[in-house]
C-alpha positions as CSV (number, residue, x, y, z in Angstrom):
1,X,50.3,112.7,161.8
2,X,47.1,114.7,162.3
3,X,48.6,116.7,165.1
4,X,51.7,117.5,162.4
5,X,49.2,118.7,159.9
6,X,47.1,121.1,162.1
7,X,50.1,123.0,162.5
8,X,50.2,122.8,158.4
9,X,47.2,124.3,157.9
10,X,47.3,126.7,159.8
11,X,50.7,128.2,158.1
12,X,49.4,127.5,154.9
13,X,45.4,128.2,155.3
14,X,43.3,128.0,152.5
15,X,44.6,125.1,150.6
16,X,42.8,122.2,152.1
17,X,39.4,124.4,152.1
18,X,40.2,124.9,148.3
19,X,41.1,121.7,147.5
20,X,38.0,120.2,148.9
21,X,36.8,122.4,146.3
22,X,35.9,125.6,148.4
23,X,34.3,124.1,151.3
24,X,34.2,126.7,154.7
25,X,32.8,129.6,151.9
26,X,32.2,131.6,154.6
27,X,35.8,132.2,155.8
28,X,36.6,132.3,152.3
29,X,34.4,135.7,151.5
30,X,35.4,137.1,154.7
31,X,38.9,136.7,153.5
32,X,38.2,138.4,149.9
33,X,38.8,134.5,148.8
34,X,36.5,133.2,146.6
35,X,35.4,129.3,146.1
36,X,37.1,127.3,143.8
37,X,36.2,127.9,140.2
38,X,36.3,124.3,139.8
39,X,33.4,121.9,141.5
40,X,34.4,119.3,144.5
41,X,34.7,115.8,143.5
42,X,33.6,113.6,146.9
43,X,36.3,110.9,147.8
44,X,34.3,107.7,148.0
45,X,35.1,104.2,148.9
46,X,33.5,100.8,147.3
47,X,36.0,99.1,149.8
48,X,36.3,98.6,153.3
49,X,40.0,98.7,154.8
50,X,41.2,95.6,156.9
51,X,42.1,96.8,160.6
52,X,45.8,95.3,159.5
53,X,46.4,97.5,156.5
54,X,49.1,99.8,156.2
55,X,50.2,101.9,153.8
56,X,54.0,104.2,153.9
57,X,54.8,107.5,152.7
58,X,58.3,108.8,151.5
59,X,58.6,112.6,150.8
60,X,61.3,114.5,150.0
61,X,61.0,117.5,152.0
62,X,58.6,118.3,154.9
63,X,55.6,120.8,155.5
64,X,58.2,123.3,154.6
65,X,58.0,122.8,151.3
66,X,54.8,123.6,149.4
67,X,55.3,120.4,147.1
68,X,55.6,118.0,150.2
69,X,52.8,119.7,152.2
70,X,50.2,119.3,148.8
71,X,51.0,115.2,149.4
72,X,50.7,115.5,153.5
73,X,47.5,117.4,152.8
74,X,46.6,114.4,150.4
75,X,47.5,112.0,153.5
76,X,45.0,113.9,155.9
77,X,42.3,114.0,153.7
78,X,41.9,109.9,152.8
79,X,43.2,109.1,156.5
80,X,39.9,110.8,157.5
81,X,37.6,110.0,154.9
82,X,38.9,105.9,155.1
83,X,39.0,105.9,158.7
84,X,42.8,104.9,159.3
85,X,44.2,104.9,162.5
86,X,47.8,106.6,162.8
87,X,49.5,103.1,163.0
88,X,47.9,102.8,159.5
89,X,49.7,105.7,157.8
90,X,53.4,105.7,157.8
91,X,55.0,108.9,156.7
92,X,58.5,109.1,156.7
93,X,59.9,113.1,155.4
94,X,62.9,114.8,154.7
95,X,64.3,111.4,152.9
96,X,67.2,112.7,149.6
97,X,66.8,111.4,146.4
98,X,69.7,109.1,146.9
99,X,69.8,105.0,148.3
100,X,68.4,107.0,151.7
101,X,64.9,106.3,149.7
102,X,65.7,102.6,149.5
103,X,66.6,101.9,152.9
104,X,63.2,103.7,154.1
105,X,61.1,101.9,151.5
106,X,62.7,98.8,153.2
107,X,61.9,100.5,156.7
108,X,57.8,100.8,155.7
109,X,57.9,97.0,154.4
110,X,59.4,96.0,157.6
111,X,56.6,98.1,159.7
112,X,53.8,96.2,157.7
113,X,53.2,98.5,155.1
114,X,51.4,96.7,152.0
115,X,52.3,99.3,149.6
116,X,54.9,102.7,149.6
117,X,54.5,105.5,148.2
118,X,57.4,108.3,147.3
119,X,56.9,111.7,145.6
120,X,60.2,113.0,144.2
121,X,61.6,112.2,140.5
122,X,65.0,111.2,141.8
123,X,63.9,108.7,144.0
124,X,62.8,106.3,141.1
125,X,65.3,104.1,141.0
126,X,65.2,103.5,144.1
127,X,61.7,102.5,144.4
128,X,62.2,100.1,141.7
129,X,65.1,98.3,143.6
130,X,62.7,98.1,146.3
131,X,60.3,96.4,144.1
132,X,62.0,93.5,142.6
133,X,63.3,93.0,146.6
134,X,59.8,93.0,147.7
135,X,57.4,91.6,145.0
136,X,54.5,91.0,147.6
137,X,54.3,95.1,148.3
138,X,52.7,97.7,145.7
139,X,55.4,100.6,145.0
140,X,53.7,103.7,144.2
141,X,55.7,106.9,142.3
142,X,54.5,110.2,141.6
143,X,55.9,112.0,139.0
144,X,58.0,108.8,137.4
145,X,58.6,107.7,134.3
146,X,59.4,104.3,133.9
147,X,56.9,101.9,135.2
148,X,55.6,101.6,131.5
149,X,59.0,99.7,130.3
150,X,59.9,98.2,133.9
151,X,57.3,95.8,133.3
152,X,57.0,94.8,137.1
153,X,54.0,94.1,138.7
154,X,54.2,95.6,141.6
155,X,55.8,99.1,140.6
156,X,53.6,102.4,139.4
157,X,53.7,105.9,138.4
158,X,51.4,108.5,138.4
159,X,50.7,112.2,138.2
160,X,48.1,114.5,137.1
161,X,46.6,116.3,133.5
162,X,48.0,119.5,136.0
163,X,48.7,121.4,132.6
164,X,45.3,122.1,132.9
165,X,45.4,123.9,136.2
166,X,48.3,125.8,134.8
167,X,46.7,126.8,131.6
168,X,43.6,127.7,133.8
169,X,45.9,129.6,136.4
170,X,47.4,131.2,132.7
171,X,43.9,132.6,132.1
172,X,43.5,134.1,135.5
173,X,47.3,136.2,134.9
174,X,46.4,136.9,130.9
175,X,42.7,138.7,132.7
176,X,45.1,140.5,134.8
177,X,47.4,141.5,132.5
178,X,44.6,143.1,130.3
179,X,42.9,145.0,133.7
180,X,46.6,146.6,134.2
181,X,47.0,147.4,130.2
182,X,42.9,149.0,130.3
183,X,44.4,151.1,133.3
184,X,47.1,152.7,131.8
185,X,49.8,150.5,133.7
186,X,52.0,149.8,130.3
187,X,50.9,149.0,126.8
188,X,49.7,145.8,125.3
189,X,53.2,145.0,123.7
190,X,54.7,145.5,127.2
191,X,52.4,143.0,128.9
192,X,55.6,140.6,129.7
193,X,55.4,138.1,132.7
194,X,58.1,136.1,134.4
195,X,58.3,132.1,135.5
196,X,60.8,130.8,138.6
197,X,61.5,127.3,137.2
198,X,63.0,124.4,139.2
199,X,65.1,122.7,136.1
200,X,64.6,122.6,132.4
201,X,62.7,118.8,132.7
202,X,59.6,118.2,131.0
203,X,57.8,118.9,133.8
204,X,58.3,122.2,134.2
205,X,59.2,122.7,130.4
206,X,54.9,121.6,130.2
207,X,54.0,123.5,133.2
208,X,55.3,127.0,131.7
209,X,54.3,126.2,128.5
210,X,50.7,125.5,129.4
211,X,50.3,128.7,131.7
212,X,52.0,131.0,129.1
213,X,49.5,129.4,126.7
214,X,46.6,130.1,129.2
215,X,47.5,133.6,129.8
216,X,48.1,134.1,125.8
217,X,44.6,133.0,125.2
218,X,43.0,136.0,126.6
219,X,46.0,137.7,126.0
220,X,47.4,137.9,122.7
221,X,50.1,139.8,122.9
222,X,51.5,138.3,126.5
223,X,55.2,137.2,126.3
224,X,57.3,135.5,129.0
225,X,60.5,135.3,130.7
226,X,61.8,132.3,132.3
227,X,64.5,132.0,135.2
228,X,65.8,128.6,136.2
229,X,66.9,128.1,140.4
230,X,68.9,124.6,139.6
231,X,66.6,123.2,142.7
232,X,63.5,122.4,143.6
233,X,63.6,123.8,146.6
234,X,65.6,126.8,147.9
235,X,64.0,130.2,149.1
236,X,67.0,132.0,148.3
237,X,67.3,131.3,144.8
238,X,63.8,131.1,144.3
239,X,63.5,135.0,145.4
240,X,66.3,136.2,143.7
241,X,65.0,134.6,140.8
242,X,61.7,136.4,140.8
243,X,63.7,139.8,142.1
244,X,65.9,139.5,139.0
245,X,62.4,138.9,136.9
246,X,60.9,141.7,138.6
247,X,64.2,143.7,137.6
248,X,63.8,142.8,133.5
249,X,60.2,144.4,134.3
250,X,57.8,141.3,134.4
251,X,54.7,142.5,135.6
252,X,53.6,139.2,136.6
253,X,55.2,136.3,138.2
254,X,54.3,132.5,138.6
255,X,56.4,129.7,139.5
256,X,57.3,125.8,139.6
257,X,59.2,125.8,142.7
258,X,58.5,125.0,146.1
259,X,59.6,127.7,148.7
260,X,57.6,131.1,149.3
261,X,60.9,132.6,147.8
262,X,58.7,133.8,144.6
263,X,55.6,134.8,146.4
264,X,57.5,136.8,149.2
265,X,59.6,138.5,146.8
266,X,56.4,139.2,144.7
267,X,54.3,140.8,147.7
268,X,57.7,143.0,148.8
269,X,57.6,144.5,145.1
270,X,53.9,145.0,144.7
271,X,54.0,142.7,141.5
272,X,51.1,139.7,141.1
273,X,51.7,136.4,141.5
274,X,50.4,133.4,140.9
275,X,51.2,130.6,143.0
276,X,51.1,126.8,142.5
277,X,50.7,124.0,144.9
278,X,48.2,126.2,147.5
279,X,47.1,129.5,148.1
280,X,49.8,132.0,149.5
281,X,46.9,134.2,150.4
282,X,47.8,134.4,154.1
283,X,51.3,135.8,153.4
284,X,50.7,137.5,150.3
285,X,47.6,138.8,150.3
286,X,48.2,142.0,148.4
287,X,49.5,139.9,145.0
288,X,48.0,136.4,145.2
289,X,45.7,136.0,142.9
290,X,45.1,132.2,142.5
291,X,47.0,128.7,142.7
292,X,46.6,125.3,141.0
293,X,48.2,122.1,142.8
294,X,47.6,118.4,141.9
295,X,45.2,116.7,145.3
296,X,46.7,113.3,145.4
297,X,44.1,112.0,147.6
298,X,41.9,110.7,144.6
299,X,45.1,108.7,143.6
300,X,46.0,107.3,147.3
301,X,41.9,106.5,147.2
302,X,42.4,104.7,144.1
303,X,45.5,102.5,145.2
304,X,44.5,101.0,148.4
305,X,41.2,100.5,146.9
306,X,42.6,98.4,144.6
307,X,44.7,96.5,146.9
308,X,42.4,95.9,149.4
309,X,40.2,94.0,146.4
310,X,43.0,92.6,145.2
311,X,43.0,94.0,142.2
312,X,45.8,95.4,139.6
313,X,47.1,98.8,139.6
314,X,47.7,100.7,136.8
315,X,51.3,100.8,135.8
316,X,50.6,104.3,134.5
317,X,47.6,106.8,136.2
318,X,46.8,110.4,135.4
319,X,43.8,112.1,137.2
320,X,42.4,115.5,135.8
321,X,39.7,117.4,136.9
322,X,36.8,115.2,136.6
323,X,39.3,112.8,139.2
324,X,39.3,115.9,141.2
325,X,42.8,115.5,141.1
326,X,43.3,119.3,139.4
327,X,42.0,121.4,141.8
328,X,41.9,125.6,142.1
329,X,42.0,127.1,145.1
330,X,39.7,130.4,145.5
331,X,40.2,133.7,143.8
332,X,42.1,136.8,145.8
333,X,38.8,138.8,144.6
334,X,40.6,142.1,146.0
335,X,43.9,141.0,143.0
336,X,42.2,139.0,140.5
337,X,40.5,141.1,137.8
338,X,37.0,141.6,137.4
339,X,35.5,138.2,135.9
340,X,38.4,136.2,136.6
341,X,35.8,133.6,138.3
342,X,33.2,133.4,135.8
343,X,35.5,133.3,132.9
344,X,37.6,130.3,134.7
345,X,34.4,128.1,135.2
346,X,33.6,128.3,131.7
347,X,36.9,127.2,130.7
348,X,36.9,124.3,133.0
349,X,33.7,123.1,131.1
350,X,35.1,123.9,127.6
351,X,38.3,121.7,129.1
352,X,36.3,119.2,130.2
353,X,34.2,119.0,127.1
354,X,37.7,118.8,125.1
355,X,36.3,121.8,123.8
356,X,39.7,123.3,124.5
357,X,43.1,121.3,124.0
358,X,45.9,123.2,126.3
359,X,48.4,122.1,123.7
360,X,46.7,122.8,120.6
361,X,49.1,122.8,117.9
362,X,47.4,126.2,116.3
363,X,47.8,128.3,119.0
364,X,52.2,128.1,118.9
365,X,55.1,127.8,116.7
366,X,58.6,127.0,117.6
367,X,61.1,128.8,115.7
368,X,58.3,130.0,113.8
369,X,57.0,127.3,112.4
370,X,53.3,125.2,112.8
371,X,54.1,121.7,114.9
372,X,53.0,119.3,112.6
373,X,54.5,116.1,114.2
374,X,56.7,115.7,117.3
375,X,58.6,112.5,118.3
376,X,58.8,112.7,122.9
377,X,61.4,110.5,124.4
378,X,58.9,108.6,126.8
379,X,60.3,105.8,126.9
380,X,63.1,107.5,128.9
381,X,66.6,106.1,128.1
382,X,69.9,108.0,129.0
383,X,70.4,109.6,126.0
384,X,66.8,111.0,126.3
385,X,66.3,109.8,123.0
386,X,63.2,110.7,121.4
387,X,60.5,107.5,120.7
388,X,57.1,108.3,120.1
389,X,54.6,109.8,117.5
390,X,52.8,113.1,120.2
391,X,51.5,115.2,118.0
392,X,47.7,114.1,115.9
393,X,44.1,115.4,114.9
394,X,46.0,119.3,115.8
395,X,47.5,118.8,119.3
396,X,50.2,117.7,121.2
397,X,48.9,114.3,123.5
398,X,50.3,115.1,126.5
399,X,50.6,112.2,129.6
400,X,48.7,110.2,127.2
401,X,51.9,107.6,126.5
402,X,52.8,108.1,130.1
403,X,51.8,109.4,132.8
404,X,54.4,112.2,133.7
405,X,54.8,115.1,131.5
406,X,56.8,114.9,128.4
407,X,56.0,118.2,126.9
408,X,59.5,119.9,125.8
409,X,59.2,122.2,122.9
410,X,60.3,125.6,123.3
411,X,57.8,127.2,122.2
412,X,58.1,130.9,120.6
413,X,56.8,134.0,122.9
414,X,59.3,132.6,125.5
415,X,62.6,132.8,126.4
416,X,64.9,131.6,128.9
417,X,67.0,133.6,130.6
418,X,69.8,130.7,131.8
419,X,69.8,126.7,131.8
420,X,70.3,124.7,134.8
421,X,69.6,121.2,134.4
C-alpha cells in the first residue's frame, strides 16, 4: 500500500502536506504555496489496535482519480499514525458500482476484515446486502443515504459539512474575481464564473450552491454557469466541459468532478481555477488558486476506534472543520488575490463560531422569492419524495437529518446549461 501511494504523492504533491494542515511550510513557500488557512487537527488514538485487526477498503476508481486518491491518502495517513501493518489494511480499487461491490465486500470478510469500508454512492446497496449477510462485520459508506431508515446495526454512512470548504474555496474565487474587475479585466456585471458538475444529485446541487454563495459574499454581483459531464469521472468530458464554459466567457472555473480534465483545460486557456479534492498546483500552477477536499482519516480514526472498544457506531457521521475533516490546502500566492489568506482564516472562525451559516436563507431566493420553509427528501425513497421540515431560525440545516447532502434548490444567480442525471 505505502509503496502505491509514494508514487501518489508524488503525482499529486501538495495535498497530503495540506491536508495535514500545511505541514513541510518550507516547500510550500518555495513553491509560492501558502499553508492551509485552516489549523491542523492531530489524529489521536484512546485505543490500542489488536495485532489481529483488519480493516477493508472498496473504491471506485484508483489514484487516477482525484476522488479515490483523497480516501487512499486517508488510508496512509491512519495506517501510519495507528501503526497497522499492510496485512491490516485491505484496499481493493477500481471495483463498479454494480454486485462487483458485493462480491469484494464478501472478499474483505473472508480475509479477516472486521469492518469494510466503500466510497461511491452507487455501491449502497450493495453494502447493505453485505450487512444483513454478515451481521458480526461493521459496513462503513461514505457519501450514503440510507443507514438512518435501514435500521441495521452493523451498516453506516458518513460524509463531511464539505459545503463549508466549498463556500470557503467560493470566497477565495469571489476575492479574485474583484482583483480582475479593480484591473480593468471586465466589469462587475460581467464577473460570471463556470462549475464542471458530475450529475444534478444533491451533492453536487449543495457543492455549487455553497461555492457560488462563498464567492457571492464578497462578490455581489458574481453569477454562475453550470455544465453537467453525466459521470463522475471522465477527463474528456470534464475538459470539454470547462472549454465550452470558457467559450460562454466564465472567467473562472471550479468543479465536482474527478479527473484533471477541468484544471488542464483551465491552465491551457489562462482562466483560474479552483480545484477540489487536492491541489493541482504541480500541473497547473499558472491558474490554481486553492482546493477544498473532505480528509477521511478522522472518520477511519473514529470507526476502528470504536470497534476495537466495542462500542456503537454512529448510523449517521458528519465531520467539519473542528473534526479536521474539511481541510484547505495552501494558497497559489502567485494566483490568489492579495488577502485571499487572511480573509479565509477569518471566515473559518466566523464558521466555526456559527457566526456564518453557508446556507443562510437571507443571502438567496429561488425564482425570486425568500425560502421560508423547505421539505428535503432524506429519507430517500424512489420517487425522491420529499419528507422533512430543513429550513428554521433563517437557514437551511444542511447534513443535519443525515449525513449526506440533501441541499437541492436551484437557487437564483445560477443557471444550468444541460441536465444529465
Amino acid at each position: 500500500m505505502k509503496k502505491i501511494l509514494a508514487v501518489l504523492l508524488a503525482a499529486v504533491m501538495l495535498f497530503a502536506l495540506a491536508a495535514c494542515g500545511g505541514s513541510g511550510n518550507e516547500d510550500n513557500e518555495k513553491l509560492g504555496m501558502s499553508e492551509s488557512p485552516i489549523a491542523a487537527v492531530e489524529l489521536k488514538a484512546d485505543y490500542e489496535v489488536p495485532a489481529d485487526f483488519k480493516i477493508g477498503f472498496i473504491c471506485l476508481h484508483d489514484e487516477n482519480s482525484t476522488y479515490d486518491l483523497n480516501f487512499l491518502n486517508a488510508v496512509d495517513k491512519i495506517q501510519e499514525a495507528l501503526k497497522l501493518t499492510d496485512e491490516q489494511v485491505i484496499v481493493k480499487v477500481n471495483v463498479p458500482e454494480g454486485n462487483e461491490c458485493y462480491v469484494a465486500a464478501k472478499d474483505l470478510v473472508g480475509e479477516g476484515c472486521k469492518i469494510v469500508f466503500a466510497n461511491s454512492f452507487g455501491h449502497e446497496d450493495f453494502m447493505i446486502q453485505a450487512a444483513k449477510e454478515f451481521p458480526e462485520v461493521q459496513f462503513c459508506h461514505a457519501t450514503g443515504t440510507k443507514a438512518h431508515t435501514e435500521g441495521l446495526d452493523n451498516y453506516h454512512n458518513a460524509f463531511a459539512s464539505i459545503y463549508e470548504g466549498r463556500f470557503l474555496a467560493g470566497v477565495a474565487a469571489g476575492l479574485k474575481l474583484n482583483e480582475m474587475i479593480e484591473a480593468g479585466k471586465f466589469t462587475a456585471e460581467e464577473a460570471k464564473m463556470g462549475y464542471v458538475g458530475a450529475y444534478t444529485y444533491a451533492e453536487v446541487i449543495s457543492g455549487y450552491t455553497s461555492f457560488y454563495l462563498g464567492a457571492k459574499s464578497v462578490c455581489p454581483t458574481v453569477t454562475m454557469d453550470v455544465q453537467f459531464t453525466g459521470s463522475w469521472y471522465d477527463a474528456t468530458e470534464e475538459k470539454n466541459a470547462a472549454e465550452a464554459l470558457i467559450a460562454k466567457d466564465c472567467k473562472l472555473i471550479s468543479q465536482h468532478a474527478d479527473s484533471m480534465g477541468a484544471p488542464g483545460a483551465c491552465e491551457a486557456a489562462g482562466i483560474p481555477n479552483v480545484s477540489y479534492n487536492g491541489s493541482t498546483y504541480d500541473s497547473c500552477y499558472e491558474t490554481f488558486i486553492v482546493s477544498s477536499a473532505i480528509n477521511w482519516a478522522p472518520y477511519y480514526n473514529y470507526i476502528i476506534g470504536q470497534v476495537v472498544k466495542g462500542e456503537k457506531i454512529a448510523a449517521d457521521w458528519c465531520g467539519g472543520i473542528a473534526e479536521g475533516s474539511v481541510v484547505l490546502t495552501g494558497i497559489n500566492q502567485d494566483v490568489a488575490a492579495e488577502g485571499t489568506f487572511e480573509k479565509l482564516q477569518a471566515t473559518v472562525e466566523d464558521l466555526k463560531a456559527g457566526k456564518i451559516k453557508v446556507f443562510d436563507t437571507a443571502n438567496f431566493t429561488v425564482g425570486g422569492e425568500a425560502v421560508e420553509n423547505y421539505k428535503a427528501d432524506v429519507d430517500t425513497d424512489a420517487a425522491f419524495e420529499a419528507d422533512t421540515e430543513v429550513v428554521a431560525d433563517g437557514f437551511f440545516h444542511e447534513s443535519e437529518y443525515r449525513s449526506a447532502p440533501y441541499f437541492d434548490l436551484r437557487i437564483d444567480g445560477i443557471t444550468l446549461l444541460n441536465e444529465k442525471f
